[in-house]
Structure formats: C-alpha cells, structure tokens
VONUDO-552255 format. One line per field, with one value per atom (N, C-alpha, C, CB): residue number from 1; residue in one letter; atom name; x, y, z. Coordinates in nm, 2 decimals. Glycine has a CB too. Example, Ala and Ser with C-alpha at 12.3 -4.5 7.8 and 13.67 -1.06 7.14 Angstrom:
REM residues 2
num (1  1  1  1  2  2  2  2)
residu (A  A  A  A  S  S  S  S)
atome (N  CA  C  CB  N  CA  C  CB)
X (1.32  1.23  1.32  1.13  1.28  1.37  1.29  1.41)
Y (-0.57  -0.45  -0.33  -0.45  -0.22  -0.11  0.00  -0.06)
Z (0.78  0.78  0.78  0.90  0.71  0.71  0.79  0.57)
END
This chain:
REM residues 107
num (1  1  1  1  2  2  2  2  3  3  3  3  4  4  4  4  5  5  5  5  6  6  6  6  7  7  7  7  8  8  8  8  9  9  9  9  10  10  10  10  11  11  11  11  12  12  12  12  13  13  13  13  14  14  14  14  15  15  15  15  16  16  16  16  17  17  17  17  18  18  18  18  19  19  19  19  20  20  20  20  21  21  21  21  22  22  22  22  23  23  23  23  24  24  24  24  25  25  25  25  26  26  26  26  27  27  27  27  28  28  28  28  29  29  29  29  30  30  30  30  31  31  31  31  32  32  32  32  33  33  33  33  34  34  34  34  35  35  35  35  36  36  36  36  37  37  37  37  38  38  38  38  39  39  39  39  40  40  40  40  41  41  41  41  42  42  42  42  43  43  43  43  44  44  44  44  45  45  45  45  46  46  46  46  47  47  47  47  48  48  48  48  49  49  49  49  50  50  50  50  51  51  51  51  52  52  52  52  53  53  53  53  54  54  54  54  55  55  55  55  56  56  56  56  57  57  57  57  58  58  58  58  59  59  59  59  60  60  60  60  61  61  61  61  62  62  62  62  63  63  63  63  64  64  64  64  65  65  65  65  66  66  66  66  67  67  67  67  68  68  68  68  69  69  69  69  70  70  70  70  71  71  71  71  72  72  72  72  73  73  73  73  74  74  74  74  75  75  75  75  76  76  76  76  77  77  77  77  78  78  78  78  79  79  79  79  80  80  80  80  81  81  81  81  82  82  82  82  83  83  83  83  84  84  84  84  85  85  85  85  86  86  86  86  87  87  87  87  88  88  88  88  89  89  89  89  90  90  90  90  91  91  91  91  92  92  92  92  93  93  93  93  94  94  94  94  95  95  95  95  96  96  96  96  97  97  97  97  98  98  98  98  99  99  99  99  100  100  100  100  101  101  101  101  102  102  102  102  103  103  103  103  104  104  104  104  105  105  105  105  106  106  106  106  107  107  107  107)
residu (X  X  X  X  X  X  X  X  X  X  X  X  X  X  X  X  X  X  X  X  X  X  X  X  X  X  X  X  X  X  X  X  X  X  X  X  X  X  X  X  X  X  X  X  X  X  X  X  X  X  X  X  X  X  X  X  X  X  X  X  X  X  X  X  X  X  X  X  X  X  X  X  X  X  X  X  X  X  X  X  X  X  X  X  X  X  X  X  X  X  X  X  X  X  X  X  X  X  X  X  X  X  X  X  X  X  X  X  X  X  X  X  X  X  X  X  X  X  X  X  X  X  X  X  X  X  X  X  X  X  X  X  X  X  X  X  X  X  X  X  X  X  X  X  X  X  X  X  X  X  X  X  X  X  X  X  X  X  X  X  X  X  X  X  X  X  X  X  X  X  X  X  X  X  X  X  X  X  X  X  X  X  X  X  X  X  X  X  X  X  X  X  X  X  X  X  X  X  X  X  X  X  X  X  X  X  X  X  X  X  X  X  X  X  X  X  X  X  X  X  X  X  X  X  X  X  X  X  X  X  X  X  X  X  X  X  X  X  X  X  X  X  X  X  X  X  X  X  X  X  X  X  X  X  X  X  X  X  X  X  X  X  X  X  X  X  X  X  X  X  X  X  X  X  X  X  X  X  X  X  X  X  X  X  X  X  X  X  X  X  X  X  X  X  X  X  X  X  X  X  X  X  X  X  X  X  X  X  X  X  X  X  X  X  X  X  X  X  X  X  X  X  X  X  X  X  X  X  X  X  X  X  X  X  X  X  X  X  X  X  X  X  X  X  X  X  X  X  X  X  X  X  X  X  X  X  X  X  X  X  X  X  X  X  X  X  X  X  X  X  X  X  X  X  X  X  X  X  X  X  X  X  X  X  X  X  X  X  X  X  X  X  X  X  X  X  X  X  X  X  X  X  X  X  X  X  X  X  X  X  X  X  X  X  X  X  X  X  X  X  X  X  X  X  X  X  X  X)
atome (N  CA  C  CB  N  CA  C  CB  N  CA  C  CB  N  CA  C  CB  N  CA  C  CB  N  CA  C  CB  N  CA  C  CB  N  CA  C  CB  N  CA  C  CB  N  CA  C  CB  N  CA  C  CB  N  CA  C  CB  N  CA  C  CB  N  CA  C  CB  N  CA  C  CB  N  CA  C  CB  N  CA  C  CB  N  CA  C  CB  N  CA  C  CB  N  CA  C  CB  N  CA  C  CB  N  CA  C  CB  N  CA  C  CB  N  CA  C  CB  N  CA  C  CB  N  CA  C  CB  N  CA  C  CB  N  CA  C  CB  N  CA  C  CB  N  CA  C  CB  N  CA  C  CB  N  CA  C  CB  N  CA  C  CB  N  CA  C  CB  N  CA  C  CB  N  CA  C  CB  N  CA  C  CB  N  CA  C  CB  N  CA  C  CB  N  CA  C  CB  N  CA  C  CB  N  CA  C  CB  N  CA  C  CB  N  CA  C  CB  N  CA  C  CB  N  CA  C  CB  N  CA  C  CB  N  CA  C  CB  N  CA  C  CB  N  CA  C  CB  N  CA  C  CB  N  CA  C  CB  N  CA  C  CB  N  CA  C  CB  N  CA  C  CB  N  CA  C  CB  N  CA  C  CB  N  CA  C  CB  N  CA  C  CB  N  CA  C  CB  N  CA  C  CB  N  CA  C  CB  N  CA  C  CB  N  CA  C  CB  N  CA  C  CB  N  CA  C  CB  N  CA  C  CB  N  CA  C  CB  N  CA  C  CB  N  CA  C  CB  N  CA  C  CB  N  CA  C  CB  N  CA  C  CB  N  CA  C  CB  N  CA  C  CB  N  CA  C  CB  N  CA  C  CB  N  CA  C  CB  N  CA  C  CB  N  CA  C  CB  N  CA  C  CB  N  CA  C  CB  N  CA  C  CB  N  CA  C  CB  N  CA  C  CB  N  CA  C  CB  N  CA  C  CB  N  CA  C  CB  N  CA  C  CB  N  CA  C  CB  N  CA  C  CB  N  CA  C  CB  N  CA  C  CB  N  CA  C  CB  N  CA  C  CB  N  CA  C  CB  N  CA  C  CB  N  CA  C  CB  N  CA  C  CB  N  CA  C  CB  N  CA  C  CB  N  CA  C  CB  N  CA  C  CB  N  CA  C  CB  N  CA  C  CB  N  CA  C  CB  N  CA  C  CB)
X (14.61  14.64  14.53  14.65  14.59  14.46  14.36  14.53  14.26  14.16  14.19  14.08  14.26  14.29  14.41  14.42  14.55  14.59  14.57  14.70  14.44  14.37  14.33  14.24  14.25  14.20  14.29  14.12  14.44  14.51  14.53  14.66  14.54  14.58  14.43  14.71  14.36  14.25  14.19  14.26  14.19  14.12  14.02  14.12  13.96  13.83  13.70  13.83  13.60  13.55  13.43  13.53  13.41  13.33  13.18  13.39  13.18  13.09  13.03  13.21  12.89  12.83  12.84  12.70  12.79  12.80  12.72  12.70  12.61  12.53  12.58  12.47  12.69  12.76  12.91  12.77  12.97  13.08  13.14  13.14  13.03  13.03  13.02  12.89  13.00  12.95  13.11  12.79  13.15  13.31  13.44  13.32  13.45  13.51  13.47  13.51  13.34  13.30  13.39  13.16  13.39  13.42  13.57  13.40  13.59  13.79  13.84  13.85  13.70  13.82  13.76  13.82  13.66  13.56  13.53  13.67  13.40  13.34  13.21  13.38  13.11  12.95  12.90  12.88  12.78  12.73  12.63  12.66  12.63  12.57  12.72  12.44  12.84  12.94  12.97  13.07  12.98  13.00  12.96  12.97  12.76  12.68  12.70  12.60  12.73  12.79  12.91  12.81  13.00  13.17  13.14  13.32  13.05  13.04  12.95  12.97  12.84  12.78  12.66  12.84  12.54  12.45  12.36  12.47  12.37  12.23  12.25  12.27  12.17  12.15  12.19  12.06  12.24  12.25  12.10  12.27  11.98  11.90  11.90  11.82  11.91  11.90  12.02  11.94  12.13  12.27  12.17  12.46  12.15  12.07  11.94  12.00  11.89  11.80  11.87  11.67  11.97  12.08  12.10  12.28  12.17  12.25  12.14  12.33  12.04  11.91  11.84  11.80  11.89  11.81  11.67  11.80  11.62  11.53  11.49  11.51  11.60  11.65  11.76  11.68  11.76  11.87  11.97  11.85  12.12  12.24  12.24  12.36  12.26  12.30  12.47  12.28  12.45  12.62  12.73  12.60  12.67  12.76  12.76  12.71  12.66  12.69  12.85  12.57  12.78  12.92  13.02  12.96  13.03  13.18  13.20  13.14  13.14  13.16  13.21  13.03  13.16  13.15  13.33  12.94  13.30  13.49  13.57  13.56  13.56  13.68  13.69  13.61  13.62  13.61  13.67  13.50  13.65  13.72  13.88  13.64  13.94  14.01  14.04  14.08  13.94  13.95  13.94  13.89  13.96  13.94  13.78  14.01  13.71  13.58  13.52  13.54  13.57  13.56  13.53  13.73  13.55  13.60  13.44  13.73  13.32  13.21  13.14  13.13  13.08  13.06  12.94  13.02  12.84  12.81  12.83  12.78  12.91  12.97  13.07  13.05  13.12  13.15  13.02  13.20  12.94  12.82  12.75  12.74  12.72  12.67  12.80  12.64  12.89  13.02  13.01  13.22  13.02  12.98  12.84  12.92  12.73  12.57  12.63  12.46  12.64  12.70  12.75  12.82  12.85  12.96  12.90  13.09  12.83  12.70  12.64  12.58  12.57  12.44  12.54  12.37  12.65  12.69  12.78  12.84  12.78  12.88  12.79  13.09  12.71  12.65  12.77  12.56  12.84  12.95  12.97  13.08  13.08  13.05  12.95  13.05  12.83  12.68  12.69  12.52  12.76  12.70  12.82  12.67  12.97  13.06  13.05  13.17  12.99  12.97  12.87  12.94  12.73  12.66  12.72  12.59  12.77  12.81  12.91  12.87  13.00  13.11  13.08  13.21  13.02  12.97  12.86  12.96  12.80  12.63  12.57  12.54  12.54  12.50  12.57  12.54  12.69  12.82  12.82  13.02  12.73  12.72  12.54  12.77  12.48  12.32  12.32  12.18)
Y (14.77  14.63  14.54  14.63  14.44  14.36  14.29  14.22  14.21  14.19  14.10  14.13  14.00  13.81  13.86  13.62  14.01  14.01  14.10  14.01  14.16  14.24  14.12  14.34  14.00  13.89  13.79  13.84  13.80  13.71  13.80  13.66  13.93  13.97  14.02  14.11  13.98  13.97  14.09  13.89  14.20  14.31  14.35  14.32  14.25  14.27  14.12  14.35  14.15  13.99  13.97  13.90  13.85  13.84  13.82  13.68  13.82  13.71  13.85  13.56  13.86  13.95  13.93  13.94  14.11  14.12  13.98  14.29  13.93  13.87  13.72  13.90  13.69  13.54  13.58  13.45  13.70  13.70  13.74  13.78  13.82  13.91  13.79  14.02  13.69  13.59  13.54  13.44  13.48  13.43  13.52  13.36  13.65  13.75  13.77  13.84  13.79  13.75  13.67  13.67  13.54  13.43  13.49  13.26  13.47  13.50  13.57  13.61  13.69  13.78  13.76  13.98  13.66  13.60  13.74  13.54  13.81  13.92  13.90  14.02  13.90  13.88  14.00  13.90  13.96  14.05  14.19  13.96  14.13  14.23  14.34  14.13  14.32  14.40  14.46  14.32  14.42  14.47  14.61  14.39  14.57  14.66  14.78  14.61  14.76  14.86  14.90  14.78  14.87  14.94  15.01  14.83  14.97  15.05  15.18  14.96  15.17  15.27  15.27  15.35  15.41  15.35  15.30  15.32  15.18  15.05  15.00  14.88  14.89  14.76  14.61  14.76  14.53  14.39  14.34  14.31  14.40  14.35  14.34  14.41  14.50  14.54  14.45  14.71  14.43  14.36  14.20  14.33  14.17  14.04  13.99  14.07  14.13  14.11  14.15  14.21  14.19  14.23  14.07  14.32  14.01  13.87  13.75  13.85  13.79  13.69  13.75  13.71  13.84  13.88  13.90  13.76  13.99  14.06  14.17  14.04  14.25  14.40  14.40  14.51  14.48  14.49  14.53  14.58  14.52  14.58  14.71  14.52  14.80  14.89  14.95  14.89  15.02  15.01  15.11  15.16  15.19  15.29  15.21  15.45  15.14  15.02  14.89  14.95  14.89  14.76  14.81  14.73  14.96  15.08  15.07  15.29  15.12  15.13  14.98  15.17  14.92  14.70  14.69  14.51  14.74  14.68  14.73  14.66  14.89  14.98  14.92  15.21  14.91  14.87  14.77  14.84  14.67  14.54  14.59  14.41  14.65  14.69  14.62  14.70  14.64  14.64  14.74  14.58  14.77  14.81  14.87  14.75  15.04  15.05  14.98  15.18  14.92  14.89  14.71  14.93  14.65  14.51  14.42  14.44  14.46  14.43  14.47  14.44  14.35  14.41  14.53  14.29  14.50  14.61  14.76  14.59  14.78  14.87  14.94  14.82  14.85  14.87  14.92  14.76  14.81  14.82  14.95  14.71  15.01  15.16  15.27  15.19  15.21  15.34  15.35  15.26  15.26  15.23  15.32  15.02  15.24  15.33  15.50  15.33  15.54  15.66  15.74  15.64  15.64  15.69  15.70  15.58  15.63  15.61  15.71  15.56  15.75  15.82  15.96  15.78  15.97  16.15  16.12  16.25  16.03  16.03  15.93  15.93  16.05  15.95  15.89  16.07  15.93  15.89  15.73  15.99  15.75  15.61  15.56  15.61  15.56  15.46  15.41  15.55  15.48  15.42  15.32  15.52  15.35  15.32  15.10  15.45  15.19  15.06  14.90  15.10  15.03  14.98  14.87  15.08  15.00  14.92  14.82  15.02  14.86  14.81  14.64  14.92  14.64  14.55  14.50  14.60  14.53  14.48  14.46  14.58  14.56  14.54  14.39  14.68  14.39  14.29  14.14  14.34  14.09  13.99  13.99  14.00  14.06  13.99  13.93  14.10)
Z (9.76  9.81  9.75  9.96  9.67  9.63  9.77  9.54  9.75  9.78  9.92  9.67  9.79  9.90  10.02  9.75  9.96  10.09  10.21  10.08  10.19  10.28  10.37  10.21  10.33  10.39  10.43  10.32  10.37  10.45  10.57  10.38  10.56  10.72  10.77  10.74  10.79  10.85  10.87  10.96  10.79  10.72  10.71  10.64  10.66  10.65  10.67  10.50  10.66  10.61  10.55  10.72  10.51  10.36  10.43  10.23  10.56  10.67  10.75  10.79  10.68  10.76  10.91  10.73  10.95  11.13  11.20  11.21  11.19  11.19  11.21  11.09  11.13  11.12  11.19  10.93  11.16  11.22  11.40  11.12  11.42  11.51  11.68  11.46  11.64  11.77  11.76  11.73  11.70  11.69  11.70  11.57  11.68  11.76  11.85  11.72  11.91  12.07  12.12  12.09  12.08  12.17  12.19  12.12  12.06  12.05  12.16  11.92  12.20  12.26  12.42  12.19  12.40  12.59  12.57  12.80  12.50  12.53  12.52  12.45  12.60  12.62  12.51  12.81  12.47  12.41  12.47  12.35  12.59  12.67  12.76  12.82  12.74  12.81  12.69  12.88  12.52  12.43  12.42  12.36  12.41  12.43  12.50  12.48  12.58  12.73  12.70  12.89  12.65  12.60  12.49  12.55  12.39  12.26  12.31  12.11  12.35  12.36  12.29  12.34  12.30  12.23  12.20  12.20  12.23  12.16  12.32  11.98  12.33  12.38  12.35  12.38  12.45  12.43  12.33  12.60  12.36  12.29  12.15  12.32  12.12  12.00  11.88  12.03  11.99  11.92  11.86  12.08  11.94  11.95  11.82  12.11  11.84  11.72  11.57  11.74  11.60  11.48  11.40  11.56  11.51  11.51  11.49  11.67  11.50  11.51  11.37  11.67  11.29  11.15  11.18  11.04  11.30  11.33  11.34  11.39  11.30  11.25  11.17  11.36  11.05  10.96  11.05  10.84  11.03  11.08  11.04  11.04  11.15  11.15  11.08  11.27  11.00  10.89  11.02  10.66  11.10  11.17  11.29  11.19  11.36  11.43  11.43  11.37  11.29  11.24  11.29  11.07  11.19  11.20  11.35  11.14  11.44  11.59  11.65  11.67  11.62  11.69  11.60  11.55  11.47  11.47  11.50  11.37  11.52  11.56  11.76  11.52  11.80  11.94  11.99  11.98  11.86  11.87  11.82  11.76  11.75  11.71  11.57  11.79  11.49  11.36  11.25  11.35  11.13  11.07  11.04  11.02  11.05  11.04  10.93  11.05  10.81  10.67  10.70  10.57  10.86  10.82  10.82  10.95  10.87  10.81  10.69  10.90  10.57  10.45  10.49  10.32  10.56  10.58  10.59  10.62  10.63  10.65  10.49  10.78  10.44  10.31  10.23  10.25  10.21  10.14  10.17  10.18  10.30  10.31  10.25  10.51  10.28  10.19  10.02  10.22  10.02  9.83  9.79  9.78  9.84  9.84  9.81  10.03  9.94  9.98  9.84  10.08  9.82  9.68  9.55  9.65  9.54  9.44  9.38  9.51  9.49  9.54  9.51  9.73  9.55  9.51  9.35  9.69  9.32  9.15  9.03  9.18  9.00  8.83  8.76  8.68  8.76  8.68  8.71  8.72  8.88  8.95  8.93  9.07  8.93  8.92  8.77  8.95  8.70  8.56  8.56  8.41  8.58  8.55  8.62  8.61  8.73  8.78  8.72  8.90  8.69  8.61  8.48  8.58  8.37  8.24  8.27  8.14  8.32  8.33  8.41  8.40  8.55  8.65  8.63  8.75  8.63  8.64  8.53  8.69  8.43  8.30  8.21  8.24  8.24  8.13  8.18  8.16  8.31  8.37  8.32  8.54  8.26  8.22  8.08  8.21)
END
C-alpha cells in the first residue's frame, strides 16, 4: 500500500510521539496521567518528560501508547525508525542497499 493511502486512513503519522501524542489525548478526553496507568510500566512523569523533549522517546513505549489507543504499533515514526535500525543492523546487504541507492545519490 503506497505511503499517502496509509495516511489518508490515518495509519500512521509523520508527527513524532512528542507533537502527536497530546492531540490523540484530547480526541479521545484521556489525561496523561490515566494513560500512564492503562498502559503500564512508566509514569505520567516519565510520559511528560518524553512530550517535553527531556528524555528521548522510548520506540517500545510509542509501540505500547498506539496499540492502547488502538492504533497501528508502526503509527509513531519512532517506532518505525527503531524497526528500520533493527533491520539494518541484522542485513549488510539492506544497509548498503539503502546507503547507495538512498543516501549516498542525494550528496
């Protein structure tokens, strides 16, 4: 499935946990501190310094905050972004492919 209609049906999003995660709050009237407490885990604090860029996001975090919400575990880029690494990290192949092909062709 291409990209744009994963994002027409609201799939995934381009808007870190950080910027997105407060406005699915509201959507659904969920406090950050009840969140905390349904997911498991962490603290309202901890969520807080997430959202306040005072600790990096947690990628199995994200995975847990969207499946809860009932989203897709994929729908914070974070959470992508640690899956990719991952994929990386076990296929030289993938790393280069990405490299030559991606990275390298854009310098």
């Amino acid at each position: 499935m291409r990209i744009l209609a994963l994002m027409a049906q609201r799939q995934f999003s381009r808007r870190g946990l950080p910027d997105e995660l407060p406005r699915l709050l509201d959507e659904r009237k969920i406090t950050l501190r009840s969140l905390a407490r349904e997911v498991g885990g962490f603290d309202h604090g901890y969520l807080s310094r997430m959202l306040s860029h005072k600790t990096p996001v947690n990628a199995l975090h994200a995975e847990r905050i969207a499946l809860h919400l009932g989203l897709p575990a994929y729908y914070f880029p974070e959470a992508r972004e640690a899956a990719v690494i991952k994929a990386v990290r076990r296929s030289a192949r993938l790393r280069d492919e990405i490299y030559f092909e991606r990275v390298r062709r854009r310098s």
